[in-house]
C-alpha positions as CSV (number, residue, x, y, z in Angstrom):
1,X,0.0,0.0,0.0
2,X,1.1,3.6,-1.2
3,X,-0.5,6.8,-0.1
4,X,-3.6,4.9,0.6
5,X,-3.4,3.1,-2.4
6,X,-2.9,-0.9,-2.7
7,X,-0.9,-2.1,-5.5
8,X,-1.6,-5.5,-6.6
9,X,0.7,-7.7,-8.2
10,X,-1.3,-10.3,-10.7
11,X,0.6,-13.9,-11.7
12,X,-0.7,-14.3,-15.3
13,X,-1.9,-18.0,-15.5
14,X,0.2,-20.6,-16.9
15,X,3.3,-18.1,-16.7
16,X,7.0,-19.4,-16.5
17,X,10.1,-17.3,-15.2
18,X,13.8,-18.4,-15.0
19,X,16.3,-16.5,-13.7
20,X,19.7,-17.3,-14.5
21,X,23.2,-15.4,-13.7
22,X,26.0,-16.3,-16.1
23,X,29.1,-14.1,-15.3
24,X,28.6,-10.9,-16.3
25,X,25.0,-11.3,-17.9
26,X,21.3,-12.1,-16.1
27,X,19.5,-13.8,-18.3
28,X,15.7,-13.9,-17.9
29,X,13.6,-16.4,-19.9
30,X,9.7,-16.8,-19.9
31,X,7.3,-17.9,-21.4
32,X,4.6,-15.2,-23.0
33,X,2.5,-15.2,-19.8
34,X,5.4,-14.9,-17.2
35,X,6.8,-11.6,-19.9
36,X,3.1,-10.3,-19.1
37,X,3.4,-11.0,-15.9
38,X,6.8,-9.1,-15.5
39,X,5.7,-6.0,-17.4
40,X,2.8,-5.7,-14.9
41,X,4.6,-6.4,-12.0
42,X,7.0,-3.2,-13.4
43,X,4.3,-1.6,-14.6
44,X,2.5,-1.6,-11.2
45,X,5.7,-0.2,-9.3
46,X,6.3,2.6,-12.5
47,X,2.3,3.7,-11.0
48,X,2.3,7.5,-9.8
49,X,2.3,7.3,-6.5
50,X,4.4,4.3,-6.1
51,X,6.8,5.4,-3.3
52,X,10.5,5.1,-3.9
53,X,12.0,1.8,-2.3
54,X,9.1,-0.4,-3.5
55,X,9.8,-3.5,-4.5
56,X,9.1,-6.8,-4.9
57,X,11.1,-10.4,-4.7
58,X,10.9,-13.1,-6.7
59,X,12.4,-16.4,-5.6
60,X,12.9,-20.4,-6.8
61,X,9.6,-21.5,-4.9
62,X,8.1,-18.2,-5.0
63,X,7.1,-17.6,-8.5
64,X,10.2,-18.8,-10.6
65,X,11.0,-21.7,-11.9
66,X,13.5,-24.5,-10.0
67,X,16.7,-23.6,-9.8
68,X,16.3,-20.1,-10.6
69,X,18.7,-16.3,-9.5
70,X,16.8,-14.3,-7.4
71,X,15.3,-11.6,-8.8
72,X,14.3,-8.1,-7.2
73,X,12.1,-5.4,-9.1
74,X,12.6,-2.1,-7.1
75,X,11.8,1.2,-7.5
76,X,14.3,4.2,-7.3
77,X,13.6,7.9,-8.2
78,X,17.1,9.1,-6.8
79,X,20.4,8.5,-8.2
């Protein structure tokens, strides 16, 4: 919740996520209803009103698929 305002975070049906870190690069691979699911979740944090800091996790057992990075979305205004 942001100024009184909920922000909810919807988990397309059927989507797959996998986060991988190789070296230098993060590579992330889904399917087309975990890339829907990812632009909404950034969509939903780009919101007016969104407060700086936001963010949300994603984890191996909490949305992504086995064996997956973690992966944090987060919100920063400031440099």
């Amino acid at each position: 919740m942001t100024d009184g305002t909920t922000r909810v975070f919807r988990w397309e049906e059927d989507a797959r996520i996998e986060v991988r870190s190789l070296g230098g690069e993060v590579v992330i691979e889904a399917n087309a209803a975990g890339l829907k699911t990812l632009a909404g979740y950034l969509l939903t944090l780009a919101q007016d009103g969104t407060r700086d800091g936001a963010h949300l996790h994603l984890e191996e057992h909490n949305g992504l698929e086995e064996g997956s990075a973690s992966l944090v979305l987060e919100r920063c205004d400031g440099e």
